[in-house]
C-alpha positions as CSV (number, residue, x, y, z in Angstrom):
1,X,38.1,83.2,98.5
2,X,41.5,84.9,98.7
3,X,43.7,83.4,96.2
4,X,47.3,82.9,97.5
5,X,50.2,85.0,95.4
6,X,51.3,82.8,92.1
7,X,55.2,82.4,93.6
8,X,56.1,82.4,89.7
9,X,55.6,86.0,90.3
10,X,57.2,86.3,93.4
11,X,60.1,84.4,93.1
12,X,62.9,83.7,90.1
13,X,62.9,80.1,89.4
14,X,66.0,78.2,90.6
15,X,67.7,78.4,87.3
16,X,67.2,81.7,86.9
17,X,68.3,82.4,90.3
18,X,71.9,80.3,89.4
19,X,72.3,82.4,85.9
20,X,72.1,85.8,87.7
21,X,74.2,84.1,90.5
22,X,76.7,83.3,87.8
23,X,76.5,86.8,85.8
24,X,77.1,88.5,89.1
25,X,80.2,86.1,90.3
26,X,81.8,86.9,87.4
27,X,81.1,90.4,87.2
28,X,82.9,90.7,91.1
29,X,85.7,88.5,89.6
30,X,86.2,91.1,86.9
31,X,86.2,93.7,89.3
32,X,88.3,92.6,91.8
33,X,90.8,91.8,89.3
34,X,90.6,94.9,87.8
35,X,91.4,96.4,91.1
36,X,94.6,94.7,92.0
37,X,95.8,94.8,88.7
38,X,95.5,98.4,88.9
39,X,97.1,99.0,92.0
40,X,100.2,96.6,90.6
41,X,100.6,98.6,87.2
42,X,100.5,102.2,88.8
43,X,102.8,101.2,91.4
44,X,104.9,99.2,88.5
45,X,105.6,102.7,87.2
46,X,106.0,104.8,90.1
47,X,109.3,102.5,90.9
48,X,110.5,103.2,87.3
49,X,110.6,106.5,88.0
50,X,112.8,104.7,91.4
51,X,115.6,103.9,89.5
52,X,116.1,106.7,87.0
53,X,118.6,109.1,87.1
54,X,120.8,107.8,89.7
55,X,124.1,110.4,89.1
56,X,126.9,109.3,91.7
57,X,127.6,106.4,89.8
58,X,131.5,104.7,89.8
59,X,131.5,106.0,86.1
60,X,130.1,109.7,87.3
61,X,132.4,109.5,90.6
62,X,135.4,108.7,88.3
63,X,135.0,110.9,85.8
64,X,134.4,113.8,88.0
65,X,137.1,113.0,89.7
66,X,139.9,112.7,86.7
67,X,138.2,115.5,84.6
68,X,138.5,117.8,88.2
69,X,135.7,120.3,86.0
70,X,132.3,120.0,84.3
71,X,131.4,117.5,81.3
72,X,128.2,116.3,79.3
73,X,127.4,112.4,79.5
74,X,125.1,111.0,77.0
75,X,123.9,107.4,76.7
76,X,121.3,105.0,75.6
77,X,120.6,101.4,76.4
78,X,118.4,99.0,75.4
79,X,117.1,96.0,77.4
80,X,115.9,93.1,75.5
81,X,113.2,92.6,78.2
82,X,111.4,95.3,79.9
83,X,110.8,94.6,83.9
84,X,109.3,97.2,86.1
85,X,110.8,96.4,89.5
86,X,111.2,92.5,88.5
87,X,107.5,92.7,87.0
88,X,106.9,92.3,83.1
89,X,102.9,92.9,83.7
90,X,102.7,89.6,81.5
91,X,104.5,92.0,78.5
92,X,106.8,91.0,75.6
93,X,108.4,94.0,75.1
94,X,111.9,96.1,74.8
95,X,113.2,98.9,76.1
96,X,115.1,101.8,74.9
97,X,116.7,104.6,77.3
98,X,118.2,107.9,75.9
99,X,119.6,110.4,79.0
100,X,121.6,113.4,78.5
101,X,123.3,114.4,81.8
102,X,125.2,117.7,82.2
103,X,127.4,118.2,85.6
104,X,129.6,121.4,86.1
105,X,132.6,121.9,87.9
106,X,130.7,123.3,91.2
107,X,128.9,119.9,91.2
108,X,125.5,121.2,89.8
109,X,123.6,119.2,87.2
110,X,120.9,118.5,85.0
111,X,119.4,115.5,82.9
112,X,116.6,115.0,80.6
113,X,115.7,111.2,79.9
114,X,112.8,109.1,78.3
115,X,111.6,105.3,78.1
116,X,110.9,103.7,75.3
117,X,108.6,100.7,75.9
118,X,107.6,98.7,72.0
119,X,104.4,97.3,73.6
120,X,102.8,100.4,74.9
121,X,100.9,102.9,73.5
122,X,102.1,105.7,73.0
123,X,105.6,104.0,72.9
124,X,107.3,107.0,74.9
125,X,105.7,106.3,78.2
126,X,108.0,108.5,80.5
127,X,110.4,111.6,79.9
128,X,112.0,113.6,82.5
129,X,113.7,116.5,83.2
130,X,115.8,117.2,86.4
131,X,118.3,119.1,88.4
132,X,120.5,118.9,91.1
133,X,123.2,119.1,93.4
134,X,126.6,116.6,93.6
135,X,129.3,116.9,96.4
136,X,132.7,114.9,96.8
137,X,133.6,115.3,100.6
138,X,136.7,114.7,101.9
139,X,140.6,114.8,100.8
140,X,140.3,111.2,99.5
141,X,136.9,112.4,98.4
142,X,135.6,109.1,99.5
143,X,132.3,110.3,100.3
144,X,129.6,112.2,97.9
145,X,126.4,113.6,99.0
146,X,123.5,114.2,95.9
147,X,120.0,115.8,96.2
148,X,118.1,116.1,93.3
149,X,113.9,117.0,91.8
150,X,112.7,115.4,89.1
151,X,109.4,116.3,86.9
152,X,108.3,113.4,85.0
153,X,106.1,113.9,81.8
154,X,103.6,110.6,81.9
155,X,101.3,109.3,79.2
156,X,97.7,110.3,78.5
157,X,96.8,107.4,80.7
158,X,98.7,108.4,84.0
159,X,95.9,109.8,85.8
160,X,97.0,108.9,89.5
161,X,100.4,108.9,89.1
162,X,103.1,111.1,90.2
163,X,105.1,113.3,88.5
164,X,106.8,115.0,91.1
165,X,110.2,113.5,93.2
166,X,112.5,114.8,95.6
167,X,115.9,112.4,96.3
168,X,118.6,112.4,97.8
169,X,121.5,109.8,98.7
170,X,125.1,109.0,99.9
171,X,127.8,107.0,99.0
172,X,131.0,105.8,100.0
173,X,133.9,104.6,98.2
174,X,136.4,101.8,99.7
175,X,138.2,100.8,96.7
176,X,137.3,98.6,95.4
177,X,133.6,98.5,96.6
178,X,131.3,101.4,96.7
179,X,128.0,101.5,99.0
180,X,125.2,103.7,98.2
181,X,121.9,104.6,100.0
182,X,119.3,106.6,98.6
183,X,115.7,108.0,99.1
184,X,113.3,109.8,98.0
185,X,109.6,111.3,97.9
186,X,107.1,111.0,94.8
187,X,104.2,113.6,94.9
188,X,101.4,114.8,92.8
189,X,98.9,112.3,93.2
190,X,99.2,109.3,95.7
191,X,102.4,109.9,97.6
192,X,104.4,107.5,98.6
193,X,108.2,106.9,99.3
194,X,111.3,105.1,99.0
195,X,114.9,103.5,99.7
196,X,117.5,101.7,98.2
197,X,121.0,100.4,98.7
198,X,123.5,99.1,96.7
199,X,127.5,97.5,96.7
200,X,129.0,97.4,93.9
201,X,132.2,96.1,92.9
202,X,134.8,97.0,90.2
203,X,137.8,95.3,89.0
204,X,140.1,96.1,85.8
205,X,140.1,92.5,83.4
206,X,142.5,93.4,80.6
207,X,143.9,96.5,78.5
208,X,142.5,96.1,74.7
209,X,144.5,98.7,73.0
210,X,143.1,102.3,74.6
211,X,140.0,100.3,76.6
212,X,140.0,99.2,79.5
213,X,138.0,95.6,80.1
214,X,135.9,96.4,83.3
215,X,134.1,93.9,84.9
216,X,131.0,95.9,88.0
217,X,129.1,93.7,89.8
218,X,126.4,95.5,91.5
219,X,124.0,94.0,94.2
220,X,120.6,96.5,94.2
221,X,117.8,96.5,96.9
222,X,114.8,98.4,96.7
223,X,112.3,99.5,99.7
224,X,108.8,101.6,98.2
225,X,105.7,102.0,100.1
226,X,102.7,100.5,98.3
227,X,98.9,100.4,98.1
228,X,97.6,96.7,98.7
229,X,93.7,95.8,98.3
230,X,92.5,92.8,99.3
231,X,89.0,91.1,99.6
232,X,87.6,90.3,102.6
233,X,83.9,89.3,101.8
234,X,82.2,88.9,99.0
235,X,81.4,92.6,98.5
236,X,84.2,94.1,100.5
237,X,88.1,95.2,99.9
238,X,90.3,96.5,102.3
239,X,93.3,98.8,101.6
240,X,96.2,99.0,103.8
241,X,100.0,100.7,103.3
242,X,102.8,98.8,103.2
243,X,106.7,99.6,103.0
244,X,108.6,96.4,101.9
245,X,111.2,95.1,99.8
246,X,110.2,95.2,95.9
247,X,112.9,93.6,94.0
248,X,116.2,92.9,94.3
249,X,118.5,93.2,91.4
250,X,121.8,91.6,90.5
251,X,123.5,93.3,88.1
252,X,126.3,91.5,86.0
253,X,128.4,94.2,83.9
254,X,131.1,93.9,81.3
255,X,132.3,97.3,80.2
256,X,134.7,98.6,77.5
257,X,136.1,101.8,78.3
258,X,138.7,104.6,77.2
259,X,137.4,108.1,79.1
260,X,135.6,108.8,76.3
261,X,133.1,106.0,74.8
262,X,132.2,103.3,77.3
263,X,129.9,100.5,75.9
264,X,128.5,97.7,78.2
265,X,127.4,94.7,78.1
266,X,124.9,93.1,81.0
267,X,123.2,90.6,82.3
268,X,120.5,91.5,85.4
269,X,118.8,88.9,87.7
270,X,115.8,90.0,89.2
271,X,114.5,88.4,92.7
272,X,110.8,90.8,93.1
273,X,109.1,90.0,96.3
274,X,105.2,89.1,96.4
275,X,103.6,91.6,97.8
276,X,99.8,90.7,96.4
277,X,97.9,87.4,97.1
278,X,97.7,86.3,94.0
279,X,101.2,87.5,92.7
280,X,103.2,84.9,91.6
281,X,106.5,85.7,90.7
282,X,109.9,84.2,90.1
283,X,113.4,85.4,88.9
284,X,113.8,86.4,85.7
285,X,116.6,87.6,83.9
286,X,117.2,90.1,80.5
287,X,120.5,91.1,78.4
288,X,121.3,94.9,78.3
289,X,123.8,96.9,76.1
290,X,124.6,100.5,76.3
291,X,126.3,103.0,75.2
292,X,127.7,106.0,77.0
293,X,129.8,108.9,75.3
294,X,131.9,111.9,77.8
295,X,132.7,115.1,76.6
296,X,134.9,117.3,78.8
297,X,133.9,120.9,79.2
């Protein structure tokens, strides 16, 4: 007589079958948090590189204006709270910005930059080195036009990230507001895109001996394209492209300035937009002081 299979051998027992059920539930959790989490930190520092190095400033504008020739700007702030586009990454950290800017009397410049984050290693995640063009159009030089590249060098742990960006952008100056649009193209890995816009306003509080009491509101939006995976089954992620809004930034400056030294003192408000599933973010807010030095050339 044939004897029929012993089903020990054929089939796990049920508890065996709900441990690997378990070990395998939690390895796709792991995985699929990995995933997004991934996608939100490399896009987290593609918009830093965004916001850098943004030259037709009021304080640029002015003081190419009054100086009518070349300078050399150098500053360095420090944010008590570092936020990437509204996003910490769940982070305690500061953050310290050095930039050296250099702008001639033809309107050509360069600047060299680096971010200093106290959480990550290495601690100097970003520098950059750039050049470009500025022009003032007009008789009442109410308009400028800038177009820049910037080379960014990244950490050892920037594999998929660019390091390449084209820019350009336009503003326009209706004392006392100023408007400014700007975009731009980020290449050498994934590339993507972007666009932001700004208002900002500026009013004179009080003379305090050679310094001028400046108060600058400045309303910032910004627009990136971004790579979004979701789950749609158990085993399966989707990735689609999206352009949206990322943040939106209110900026509340107090500045002390005599054409020379300017220091300021901010408060920012940050209002990021959810763009993952399981993203969920609320304004935040940080202090920021810096300090900014002009030599005329």
């Amino acid at each position: 007589m044939i004897k029929a299979p012993n089903s020990r051998v054929l089939f796990l027992s049920l508890p065996m079958r709900l441990f690997y059920f378990i070990i395998l539930l939690v390895c796709w959790s792991s995985l699929s948090h990995a995933q997004n989490q991934e996608s939100k930190e490399l896009s987290g520092i593609d918009e830093l590189l965004d916001e850098l190095f943004v030259v037709d400033t009021l304080a640029v504008l002015q003081a190419y204006d009054d100086l009518k020739g070349g300078f050399l700007y150098a500053s360095i702030s420090f944010d008590e709270q570092a936020y990437f586009s509204g996003r910490d990454f769940d982070v305690d950290q500061f953050g310290l910005a050095p930039s050296l800017t250099y702008l001639s009397s033809g309107g050509t410049y360069l600047f060299a930059g680096g971010s200093f984050y106290s959480e990550l290693d290495p601690v100097w995640d970003l520098f950059a080195l750039g050049a470009g063009q500025f022009w003032s159009i007009g008789t009442e030089k109410q308009w400028s036009i800038s177009a820049s590249y910037t080379y960014s060098f990244l950490g050892e742990d920037s594999g998929g990230l660019n390091t390449h960006r084209l820019s350009s952008s336009v503003s326009y100056k209706l004392n006392p507001l100023q408007f400014n649009v700007a975009g731009g193209y980020l290449f050498g890995a994934d590339p993507s895109y972007y666009l932001t816009s700004s208002v900002t306003y500026e009013t004179t509080l009080a003379q305090i001996g050679d310094f001028e009491l400046i108060f600058e509101p400045n309303l910032y939006l910004l627009f990136s394209q971004q790579n979004i995976i979701e789950q749609v089954s158990f085993f399966r992620f989707t990735e689609s492209t999206v352009f949206d809004r990322i943040n939106s930034q209110l900026e509340l400056p107090f500045i002390l300035d005599n054409n020379t030294l300017d220091i300021t003192l901010s408060y920012t408000c940050n209002f990021p937009n959810n763009l993952f599933e399981d993203e969920d973010l609320s304004s935040s807010g940080y202090v920021s002081i810096s300090l900014g030095w002009l030599i005329p050339l």
